[in-house]
C-alpha positions in Angstrom: 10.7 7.5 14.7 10.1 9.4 11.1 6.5 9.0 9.9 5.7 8.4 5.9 2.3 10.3 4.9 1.1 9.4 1.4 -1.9 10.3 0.4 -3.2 9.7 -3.9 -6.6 10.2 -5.0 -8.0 8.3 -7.8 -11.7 7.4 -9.4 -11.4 3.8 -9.2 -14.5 2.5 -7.4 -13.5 0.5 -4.4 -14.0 -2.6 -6.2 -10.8 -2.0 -8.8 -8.9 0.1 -5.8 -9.0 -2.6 -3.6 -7.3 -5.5 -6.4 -4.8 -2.8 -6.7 -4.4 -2.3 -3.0 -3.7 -6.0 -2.4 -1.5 -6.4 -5.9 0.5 -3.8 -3.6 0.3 -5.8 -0.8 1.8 -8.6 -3.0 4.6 -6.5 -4.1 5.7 -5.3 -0.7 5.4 -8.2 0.7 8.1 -10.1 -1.8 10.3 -6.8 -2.2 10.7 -5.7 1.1 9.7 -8.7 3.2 6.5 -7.5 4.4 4.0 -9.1 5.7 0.5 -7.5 5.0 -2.7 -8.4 6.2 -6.2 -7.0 4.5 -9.1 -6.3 6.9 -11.8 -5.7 4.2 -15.2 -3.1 5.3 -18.2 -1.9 3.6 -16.8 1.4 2.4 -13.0 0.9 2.8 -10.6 -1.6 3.2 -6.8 -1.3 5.4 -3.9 -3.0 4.6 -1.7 -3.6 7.4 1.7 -4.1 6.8 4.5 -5.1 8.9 8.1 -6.4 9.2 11.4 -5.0 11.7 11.6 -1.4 11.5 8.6 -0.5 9.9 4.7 -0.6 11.1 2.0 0.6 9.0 -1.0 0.9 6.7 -2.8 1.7 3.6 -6.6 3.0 3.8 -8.6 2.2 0.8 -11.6 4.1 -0.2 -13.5 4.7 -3.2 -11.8 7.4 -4.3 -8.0 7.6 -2.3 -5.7 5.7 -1.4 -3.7 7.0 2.6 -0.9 5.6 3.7 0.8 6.2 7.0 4.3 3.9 8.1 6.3 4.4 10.9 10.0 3.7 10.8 12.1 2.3 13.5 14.9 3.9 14.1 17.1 2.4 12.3 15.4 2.5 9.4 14.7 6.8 9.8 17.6 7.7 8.2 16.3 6.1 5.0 13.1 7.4 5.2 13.6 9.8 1.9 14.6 6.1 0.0 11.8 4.2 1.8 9.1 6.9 0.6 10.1 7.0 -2.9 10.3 3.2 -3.3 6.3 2.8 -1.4 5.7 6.1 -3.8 7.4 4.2 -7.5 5.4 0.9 -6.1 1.9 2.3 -5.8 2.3 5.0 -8.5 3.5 2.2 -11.0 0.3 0.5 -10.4 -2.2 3.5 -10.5 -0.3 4.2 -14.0 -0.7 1.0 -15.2 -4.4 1.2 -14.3 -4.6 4.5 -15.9 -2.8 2.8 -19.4 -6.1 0.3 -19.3 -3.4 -2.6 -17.9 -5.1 -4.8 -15.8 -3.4 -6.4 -12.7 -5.2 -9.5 -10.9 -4.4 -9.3 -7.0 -4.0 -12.8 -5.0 -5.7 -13.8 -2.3 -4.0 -11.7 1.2 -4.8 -13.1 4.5 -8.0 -12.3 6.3 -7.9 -10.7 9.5 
């Protein structure tokens, strides 16, 4: 199994992290077939995401966002593609935060 480690800090506020969090969330789940689920807390929220070959989620605080995914083995050998792709998805939308673009995240299922 190859593990994906991506860790971005950022000065948000968890209110704003979390809409970008699930607008994510969105974005996974119609790009790659993924299906997320949010389980929202006081001080941060996770975003579990699943679908064949992959297993994993994104911790949002505050101030960073931590994502950890596990790949299957078929899906290893890609792991260099599959990082960049979660890293050009989540990096889009922290740079279209920091441009003042604003992003409205749907409603993900509760837990």
């Amino acid at each position: 199994m190859a593990d994906i480690r991506i860790h971005r800090d950022h000065a948000l506020g968890l209110k704003r992290a979390r809409e970008i969090a699930w607008a994510w969330a969105e974005q996974v789940e119609e790009k790659f077939d993924m299906e997320c689920t949010v389980l929202e807390g006081k001080t941060s929220d996770t975003v579990e995401f699943t679908r064949s070959g992959v297993k994993g989620e994104l911790i949002v605080t505050a101030d960073h966002f931590e994502l950890h995914a596990k790949l299957g083995l078929l899906l290893g050998a890609f792991k260099s593609t599959i990082e960049g792709e979660i890293q050009k998805e989540l990096d889009g939308l922290l740079a279209g935060e920091a441009g003042g673009r604003k992003k409205t995240a749907g409603k993900k299922k509760p837990a």
